[in-house]
N, C-alpha and C positions, 0 to 999 in steps of 0.2 A: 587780267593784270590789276593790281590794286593799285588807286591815284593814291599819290604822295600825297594827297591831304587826311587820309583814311589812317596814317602811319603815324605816333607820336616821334615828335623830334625830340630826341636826349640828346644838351648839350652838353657838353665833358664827359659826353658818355664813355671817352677811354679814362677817368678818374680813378680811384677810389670806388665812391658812391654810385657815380655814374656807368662803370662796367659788370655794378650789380645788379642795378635798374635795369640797365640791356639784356640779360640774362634773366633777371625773373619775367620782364614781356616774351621774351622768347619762350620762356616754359608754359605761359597762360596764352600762346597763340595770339598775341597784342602786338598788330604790327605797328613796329620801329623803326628809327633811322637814327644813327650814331651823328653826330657832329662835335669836332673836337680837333684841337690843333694835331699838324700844322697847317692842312686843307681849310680849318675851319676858326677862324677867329672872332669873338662876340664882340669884341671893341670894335671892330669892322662893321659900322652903320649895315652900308649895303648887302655884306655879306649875312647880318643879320637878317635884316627885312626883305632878303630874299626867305631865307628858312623859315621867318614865321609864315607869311602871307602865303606859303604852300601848306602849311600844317594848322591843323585844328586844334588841338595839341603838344603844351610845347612844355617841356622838363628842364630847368636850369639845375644843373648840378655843377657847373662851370663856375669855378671861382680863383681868388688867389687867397692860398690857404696857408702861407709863412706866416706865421704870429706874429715872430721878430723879425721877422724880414719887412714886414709890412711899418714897424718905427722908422724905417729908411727909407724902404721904396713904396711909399705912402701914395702918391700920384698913382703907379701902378697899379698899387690895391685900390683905390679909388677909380681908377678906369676900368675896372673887371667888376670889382664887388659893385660900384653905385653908377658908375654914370652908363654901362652899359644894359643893368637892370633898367634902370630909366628908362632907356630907348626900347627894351623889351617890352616894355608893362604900354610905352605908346604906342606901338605899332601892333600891341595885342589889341589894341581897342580900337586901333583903325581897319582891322580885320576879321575881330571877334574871335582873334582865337584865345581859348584858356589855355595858363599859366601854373603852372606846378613851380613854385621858387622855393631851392635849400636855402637854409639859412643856420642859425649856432645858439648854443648856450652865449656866447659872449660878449651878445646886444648885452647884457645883462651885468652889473657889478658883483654879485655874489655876495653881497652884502646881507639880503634876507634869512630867515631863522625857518624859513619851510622852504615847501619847493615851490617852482615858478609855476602861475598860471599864463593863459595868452593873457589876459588883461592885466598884469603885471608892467610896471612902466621901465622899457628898455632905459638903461643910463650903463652903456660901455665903458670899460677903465683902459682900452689901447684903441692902436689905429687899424688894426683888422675887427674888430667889435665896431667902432664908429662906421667902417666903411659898409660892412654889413648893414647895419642898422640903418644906413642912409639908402643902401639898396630898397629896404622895404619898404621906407617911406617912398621911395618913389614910384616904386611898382603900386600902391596903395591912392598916391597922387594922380598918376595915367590914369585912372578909377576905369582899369582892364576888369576880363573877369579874372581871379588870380586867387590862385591859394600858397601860400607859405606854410612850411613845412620846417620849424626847426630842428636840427638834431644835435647830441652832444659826444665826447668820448668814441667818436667811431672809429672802427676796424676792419678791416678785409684784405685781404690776399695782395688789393693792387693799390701802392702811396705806400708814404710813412706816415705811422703812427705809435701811441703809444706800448700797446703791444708787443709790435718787432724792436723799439728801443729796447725794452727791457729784455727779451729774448738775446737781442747783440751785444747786450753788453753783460750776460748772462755769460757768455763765452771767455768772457777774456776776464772776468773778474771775480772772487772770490763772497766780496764784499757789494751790496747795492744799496744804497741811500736814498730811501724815495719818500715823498712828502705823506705827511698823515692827515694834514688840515686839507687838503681840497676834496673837496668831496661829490661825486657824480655816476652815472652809469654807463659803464662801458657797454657801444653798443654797435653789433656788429654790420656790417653795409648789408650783408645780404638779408637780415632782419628787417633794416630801414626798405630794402628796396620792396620787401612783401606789403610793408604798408603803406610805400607810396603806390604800388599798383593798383591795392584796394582803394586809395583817396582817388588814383586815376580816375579808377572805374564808375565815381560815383559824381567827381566835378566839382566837388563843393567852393564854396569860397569862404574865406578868413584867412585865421593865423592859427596854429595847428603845435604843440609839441609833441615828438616822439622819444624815445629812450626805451632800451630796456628798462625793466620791473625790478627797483630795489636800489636801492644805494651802496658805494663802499667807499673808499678814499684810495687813493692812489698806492698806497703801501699797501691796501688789504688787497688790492689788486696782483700790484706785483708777488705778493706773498701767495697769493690764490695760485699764479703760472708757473712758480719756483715748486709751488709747494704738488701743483696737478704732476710737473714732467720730471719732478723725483729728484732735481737739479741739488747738486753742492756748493748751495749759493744762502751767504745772510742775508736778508732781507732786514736793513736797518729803520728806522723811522726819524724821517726829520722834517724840517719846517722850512714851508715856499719861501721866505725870509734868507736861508740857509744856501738859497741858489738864487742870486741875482740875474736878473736876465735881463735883458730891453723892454720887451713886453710886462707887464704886469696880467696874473692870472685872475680868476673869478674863484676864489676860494668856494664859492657854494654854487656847480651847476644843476643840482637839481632839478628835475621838472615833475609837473604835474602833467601828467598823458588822459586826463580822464577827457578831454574833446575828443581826442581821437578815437578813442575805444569805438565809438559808434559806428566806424565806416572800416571797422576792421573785420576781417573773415575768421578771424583767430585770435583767441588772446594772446597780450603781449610775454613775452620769455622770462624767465628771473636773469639778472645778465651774467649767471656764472653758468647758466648750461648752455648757450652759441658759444662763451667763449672757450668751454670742454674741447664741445664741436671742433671749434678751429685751431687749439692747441694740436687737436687727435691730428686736424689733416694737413699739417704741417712738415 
């Protein structure tokens, strides 16, 4: 029988991100264990630091991931994204175990004229970016062993994102209006999750970004999924300006993935063949 400290623990591993992660350990024989509400809560100290102090290895994919939601229920996103990372990055260091932390393009303002490196200095423009941000700092503060792992524009099967908006409202509407100035890589979970297993596998410590390979803007996007499934839809072009929200967006999430190349088993994808991929198995 294998001990439970032999298994890495994925928290929100029922997510998005996190039911891809469990799904690539499973295809590379890396044993796991899911942790994820409603059994499993990270703002929950004890229920916490029980799960590290059994595991060697511990995968945070568990967040609160509302943009807008997070201008209102700021405390919330602040008890998930920061003060619960906090407690993870201490209690990794009272037991040694290492840390795999998600994190976003949107510590970031998007105000730069290239892409981001990690040495790039985080400055968030809302309160899911700050609360992010403040996650890292603290995990970084614990001085655990800990690697961060940012990613941008992601996609997969399980969550909302942008992909399935544009798809549902591909349905009902003739006409789509989507931004031409934000600009980033749409990139897909099960992507992310091959190369968080490769970082697994290797332990490293820092700050890390990932993205598929290539840039496009949200309209070239949308145009790219209207234009793959053969759809009788416009694809119009306008400006984040054009759609007020709560949240303000990062017009530039670009990254620069040259750190990571190194702990990868495969180069990175251009980001319009996964999302082929996943249009096809749709």
């Amino acid at each position: 029988m294998t001990d439970s400290s032999d298994k890495a623990a994925i928290l929100g591993g029922r997510g998005m991100l996190g039911s891809d992660v469990a799904a690539e350990c499973g295809r590379r024989g890396i044993p796991f264990e899911v942790f994820d509400l409603p059994e499993f809560d990270i703002t929950n100290e004890s229920w916490l630091f029980n799960v590290v102090k059994q595991h060697r290895t511990i995968i945070n994919c568990a967040a609160y991931t509302n943009v807008d939601g997070a201008e209102t229920e700021t405390e919330k996103a602040m008890q998930v994204n920061t003060e619960a990372v906090g407690k993870l990055g201490l209690f990794a260091r009272q037991t040694g175990a290492w840390v795999l932390h998600i994190s976003t393009d949107f510590v970031f303002d998007g105000l730069a004229d290239k892409p981001y490196t990690e040495k790039d200095l985080p400055r968030p423009i809302n309160a899911y970016g700050r609360t992010k941000h403040a996650g890292e700092r603290l995990l970084l503060e614990n001085k655990c062993r800990y690697c961060i792992v940012r990613v941008e524009w992601t996609y997969g099967l399980h969550g909302d994102n942008f992909i399935k908006k544009i798809l549902q409202k591909a349905k009902t509407q003739t006409e789509l209006k989507v931004v031409d100035d934000q600009f980033g890589s749409p990139t897909a979970t099960n992507e992310a999750a091959i190369a968080i297993c490769d970082v697994m596998q290797k332990k490293p410590t820092g700050i890390f970004h990932f993205a598929s390979q290539g840039y496009a803007s949200r309209f070239e996007v949308a145009q790219f999924i209207i234009n793959q499934l053969g759809l009788a839809v416009q694809v119009t072009p306008c400006k984040t300006g054009d759609f007020p929200s709560p949240a303000a967006r990062p017009l530039n999430s670009r990254f620069d993935c040259t750190k990571i190349r190194k702990f990868l088993h495969v180069p990175i994808k251009p980001w319009h063949i996964p999302l082929r991929e996943f249009l096809k198995s749709l």
